[in-house]
N, C-alpha and C positions, 0 to 999 in steps of 0.2 A: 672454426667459424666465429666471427664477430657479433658479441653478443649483440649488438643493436643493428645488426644485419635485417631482423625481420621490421626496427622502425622506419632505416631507409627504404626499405620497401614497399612498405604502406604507402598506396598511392591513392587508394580510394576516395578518401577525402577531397586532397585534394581535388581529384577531378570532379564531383560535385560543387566542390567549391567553386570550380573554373566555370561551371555553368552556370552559378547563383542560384541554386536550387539548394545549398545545406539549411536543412532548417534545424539543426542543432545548437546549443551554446548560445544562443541568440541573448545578449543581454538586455534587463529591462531595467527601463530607466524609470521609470514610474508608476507604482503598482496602485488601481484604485480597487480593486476586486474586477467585475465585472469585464473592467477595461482597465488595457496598460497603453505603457509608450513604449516600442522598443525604435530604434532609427530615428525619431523625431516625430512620430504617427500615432496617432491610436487605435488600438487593434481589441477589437472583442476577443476574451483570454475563452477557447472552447477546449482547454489542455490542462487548467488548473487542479490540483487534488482539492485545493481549498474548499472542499465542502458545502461546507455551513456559511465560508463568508466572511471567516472572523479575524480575518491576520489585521483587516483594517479600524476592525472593533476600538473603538474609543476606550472602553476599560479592559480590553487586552493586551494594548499601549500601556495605558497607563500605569498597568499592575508592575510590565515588564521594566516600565522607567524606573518603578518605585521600587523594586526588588534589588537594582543594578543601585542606589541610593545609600539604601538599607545594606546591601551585602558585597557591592564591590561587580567586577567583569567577571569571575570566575572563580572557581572554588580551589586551585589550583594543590589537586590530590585527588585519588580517589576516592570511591565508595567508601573502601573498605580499609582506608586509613582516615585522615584530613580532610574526608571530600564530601562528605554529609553534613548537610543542612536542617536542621529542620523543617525548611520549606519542602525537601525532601522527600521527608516524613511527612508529612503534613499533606500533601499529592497524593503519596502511597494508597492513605489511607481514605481519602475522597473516591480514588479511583475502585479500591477493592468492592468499599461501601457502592457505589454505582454499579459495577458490575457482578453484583453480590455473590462475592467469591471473599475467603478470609483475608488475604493478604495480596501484596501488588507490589514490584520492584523498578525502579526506574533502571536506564541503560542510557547510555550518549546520545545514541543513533538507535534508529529502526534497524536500521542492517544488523549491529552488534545484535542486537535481542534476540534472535533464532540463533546466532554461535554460542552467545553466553549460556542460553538454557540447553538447548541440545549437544553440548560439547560436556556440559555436567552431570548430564542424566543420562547419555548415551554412554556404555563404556565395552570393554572386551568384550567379544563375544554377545552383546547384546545386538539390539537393531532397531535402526530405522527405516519406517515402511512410508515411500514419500510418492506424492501425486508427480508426475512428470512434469505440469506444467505449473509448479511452486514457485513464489519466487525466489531470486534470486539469489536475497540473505538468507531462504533456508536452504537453498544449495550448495553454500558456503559453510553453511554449519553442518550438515550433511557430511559434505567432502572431508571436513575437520572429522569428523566422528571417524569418520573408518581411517583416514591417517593414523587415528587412533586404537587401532584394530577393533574398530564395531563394525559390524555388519550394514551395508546400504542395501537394500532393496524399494523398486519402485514398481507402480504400478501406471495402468492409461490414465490419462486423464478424468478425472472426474467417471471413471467406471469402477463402480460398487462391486461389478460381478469380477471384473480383471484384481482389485483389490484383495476380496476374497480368497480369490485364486493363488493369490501371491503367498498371502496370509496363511494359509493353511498347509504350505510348504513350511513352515517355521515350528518349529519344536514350541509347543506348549507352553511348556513352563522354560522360556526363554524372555527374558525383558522385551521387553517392545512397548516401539513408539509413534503410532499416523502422525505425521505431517503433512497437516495440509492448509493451502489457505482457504479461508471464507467464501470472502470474493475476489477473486482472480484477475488480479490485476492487469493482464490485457484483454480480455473479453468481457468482463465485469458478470460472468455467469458465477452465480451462488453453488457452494459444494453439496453434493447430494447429504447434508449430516445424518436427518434421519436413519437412511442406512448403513453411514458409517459409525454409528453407536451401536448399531444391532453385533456389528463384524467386531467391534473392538471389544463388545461384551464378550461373544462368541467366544473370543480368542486370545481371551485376556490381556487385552492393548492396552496402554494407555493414550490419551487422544489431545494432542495441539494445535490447536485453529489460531492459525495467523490474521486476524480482524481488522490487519492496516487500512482496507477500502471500508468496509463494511461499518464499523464503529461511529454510529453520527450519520448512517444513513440507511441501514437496515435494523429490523428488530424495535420490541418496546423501549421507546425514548430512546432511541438509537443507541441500543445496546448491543448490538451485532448477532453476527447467525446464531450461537446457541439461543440467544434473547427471541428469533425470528421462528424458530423452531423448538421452543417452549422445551429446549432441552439443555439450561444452564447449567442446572447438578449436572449433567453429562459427559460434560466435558472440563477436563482436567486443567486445561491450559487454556488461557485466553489470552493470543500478545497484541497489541495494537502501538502505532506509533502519534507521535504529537504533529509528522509534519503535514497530516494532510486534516481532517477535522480539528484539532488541537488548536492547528494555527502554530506552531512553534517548529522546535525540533529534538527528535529522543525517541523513545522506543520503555515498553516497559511489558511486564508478564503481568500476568493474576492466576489466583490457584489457591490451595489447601497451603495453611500457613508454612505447616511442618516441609512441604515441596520448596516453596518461595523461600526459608531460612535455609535451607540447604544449598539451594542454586548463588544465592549469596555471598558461600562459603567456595564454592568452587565452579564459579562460573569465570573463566578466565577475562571474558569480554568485559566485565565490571570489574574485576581487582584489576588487572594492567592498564584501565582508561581512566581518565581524569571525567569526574561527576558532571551534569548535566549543570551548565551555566545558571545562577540563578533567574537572569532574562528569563530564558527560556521553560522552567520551571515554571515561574510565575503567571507566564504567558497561557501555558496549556493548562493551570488549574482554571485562571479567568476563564478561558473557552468552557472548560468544563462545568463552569457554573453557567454559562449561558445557554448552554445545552439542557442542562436542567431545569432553569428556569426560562425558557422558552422551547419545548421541543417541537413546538410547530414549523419551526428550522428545516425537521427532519422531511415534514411532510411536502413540506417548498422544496425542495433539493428535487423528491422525488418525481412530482409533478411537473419539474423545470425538464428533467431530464425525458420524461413519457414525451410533451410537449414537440422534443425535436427529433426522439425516437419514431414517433407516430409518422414526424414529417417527412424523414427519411426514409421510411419506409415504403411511405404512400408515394415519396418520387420516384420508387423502383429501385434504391440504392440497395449493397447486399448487408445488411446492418444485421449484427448479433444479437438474437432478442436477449432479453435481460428485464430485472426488476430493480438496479441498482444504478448509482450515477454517472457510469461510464457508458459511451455507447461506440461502439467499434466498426467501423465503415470498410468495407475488404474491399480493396482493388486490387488483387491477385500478385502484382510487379513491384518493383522497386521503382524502377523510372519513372514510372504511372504515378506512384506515390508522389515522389518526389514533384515531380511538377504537379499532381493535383495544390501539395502543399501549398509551392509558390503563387497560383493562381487564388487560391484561398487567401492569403498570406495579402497578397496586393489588393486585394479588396478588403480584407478589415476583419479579417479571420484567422485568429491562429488557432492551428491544431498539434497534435504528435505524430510522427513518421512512427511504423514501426517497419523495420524493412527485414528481411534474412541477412543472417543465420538467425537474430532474435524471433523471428515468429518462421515455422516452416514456411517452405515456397508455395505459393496460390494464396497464404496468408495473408500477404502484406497487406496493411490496414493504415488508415490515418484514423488514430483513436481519439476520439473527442470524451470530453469530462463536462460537468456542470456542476454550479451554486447554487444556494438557495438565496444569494443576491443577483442572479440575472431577472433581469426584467423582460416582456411579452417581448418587447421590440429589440434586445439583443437576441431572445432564442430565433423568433422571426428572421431576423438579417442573417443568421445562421445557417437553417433552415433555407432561405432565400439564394444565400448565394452556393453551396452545396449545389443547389438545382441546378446553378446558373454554368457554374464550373463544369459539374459532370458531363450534362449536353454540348459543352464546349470537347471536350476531350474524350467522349462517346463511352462514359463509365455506365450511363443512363439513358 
């Protein structure tokens, strides 16, 4: 059979396409936070990870001009030859210090980061014990592990007691590693940690919390879940990425220094990738300083998001409670989705499709996001037209 047998046959797309209802790829032409342009319009952005707000930051700009001045487009090497900057360095050591853990590693991408560290510290006969609904890039670093001959094993979703359960099937004195993320990036529900420190005590785990959402909007001065659950020492691993709070783009760990020099030394995802651009470097330590020096950022974000949570709810939508800045709207279908989107979309609303196989069936959700730069009157127009759309389409 002909290898690209299964792309002629991808026809999916297209026929969404046929209908003018794909709301993927959509490019934008003008990003002001709050609001963009995509087709020549402006459209309230209710899909963004940006946070805080800061891509359009004046000295998060600036920094990123002045780095690209100073050091050039790229660092062209990697880590662990040619590819270290001291700006680098310099990140690292902002970030450990903020999330008071000893040391802290930069990676290209957010993806790479869960393959680089779990690929290095998973090995033979060792394992990892992962949430089902993790994302992505740790189920790539996952799948890499046991290519590796380590052991996969998963458990329910965010269930302490199914975890447990899994957990206690595993030899003792066998390496082990939870993976799981913070806050879960399509329902924005926070991971049960408290009792997942108790289980990885129990059972001599070691414990990785993935903080890509979380970081800059949960926890003291948005220091993410361990920070939220006053159980920093606890946890072993802390990875977060630059592209969504940061404002940039990259991915990095924090940990016990002696962990982070190891993973250095044989994390494949940073020796075979060429270093994080200095732009971008630059860009997410400025965030990170405005993070710190204003974390009342964090507490905007949150109240932005309660704001259209509450309104949602109160219109009788099926919305995912949560305490973080995503908020998850289930309409059950794909189709349903799909044209909610476009009806949103024509009015001055975009959101995120999530359709099956990516979220199980009855799932389907149009997932919305918020900043701590929207204003009353974009959550309102949000909120406003949600109402208006749903009773059109009898979601409500």
């Amino acid at each position: 059979m002909d290898l690209f047998k299964k792309c002629y046959d991808f026809t999916r797309a297209d026929d969404v396409r046929s209908r003018g209802v794909y709301p993927y790829f959509r490019p934008i032409e003008e990003n002001e936070g709050p609001v963009v342009s995509i087709e020549g319009k402006k459209v309230i952005m209710a899909g963004s990870n940006n946070y805080l707000g800061l891509t359009n930051h004046p000295k998060v700009k600036e920094a990123s001009i002045n780095a690209i001045k100073k050091y050039g487009t790229g660092c062209s090497g990697s880590r662990y030859l040619t590819g270290t900057l001291d700006l680098h360095i310099k990140l690292e050591e902002k970030l450990a210090k903020y999330l008071h853990k000893e040391a802290a590693l930069l990676f290209s991408t957010g993806y790479q980061t869960a393959q680089g560290v779990i690929l290095a510290l998973v090995q033979r006969g060792e394992y990892v014990i992962a949430d089902k609904d993790n994302h992505a890039s740790i189920v790539a670093g996952q799948l890499q592990a046991k290519g590796a001959s380590a052991n996969l094993v998963r458990y329910k979703h965010n269930d302490m007691d199914d975890l447990e359960k899994v957990i206690s099937k595993i030899p003792i004195d066998a390496g082990k590693l939870i993976v799981t993320d913070g806050v879960f990036s399509t329902g924005g529900e926070i991971v049960d940690l408290p009792r997942m420190v108790e289980i990885a005590k129990k059972y001599k785990a070691r414990l990785y919390v993935d903080d890509a959402h979380a970081i800059g909007v949960i926890g003291k001065g948005g220091r993410g879940t361990p920070s939220e659950f006053d159980l920093e020492d606890e946890v072993d691993l802390q990875m977060g990425t630059f592209s969504k709070t940061f404002a940039s783009l990259g991915g990095f760990v924090a940990g016990e220094a002696k962990i982070i020099d190891y993973i250095k030394h044989f994390g494949p995802a940073l020796i075979f990738s060429a270093s994080p651009t200095p732009a971008s470097v630059a860009a997410a330590m400025a965030a990170l300083e405005i993070l710190e020096q204003e974390p009342e950022r964090v507490e905007r974000v949150i109240n932005n998001t309660n704001f259209v949570r509450q309104g949602l709810k109160e219109a009788g939508f099926n919305v995912i409670d949560g305490r973080t800045a995503i908020v998850p709207v289930i309409v059950g279908d794909d189709e349903l989705a799909f044209a909610m989107w476009r009806m949103l979309y024509d009015a001055g609303v975009f959101v995120n499709v999530f359709i099956s196989p990516g979220v199980p069936q009855g799932r389907q959700m149009l997932r919305t996001s918020y900043m701590a730069t929207h204003e009353e009157s974009h959550l309102q127009k949000i909120v406003d037209t949600f109402i208006e759309v749903g009773k059109q389409l009898g979601v409500i």
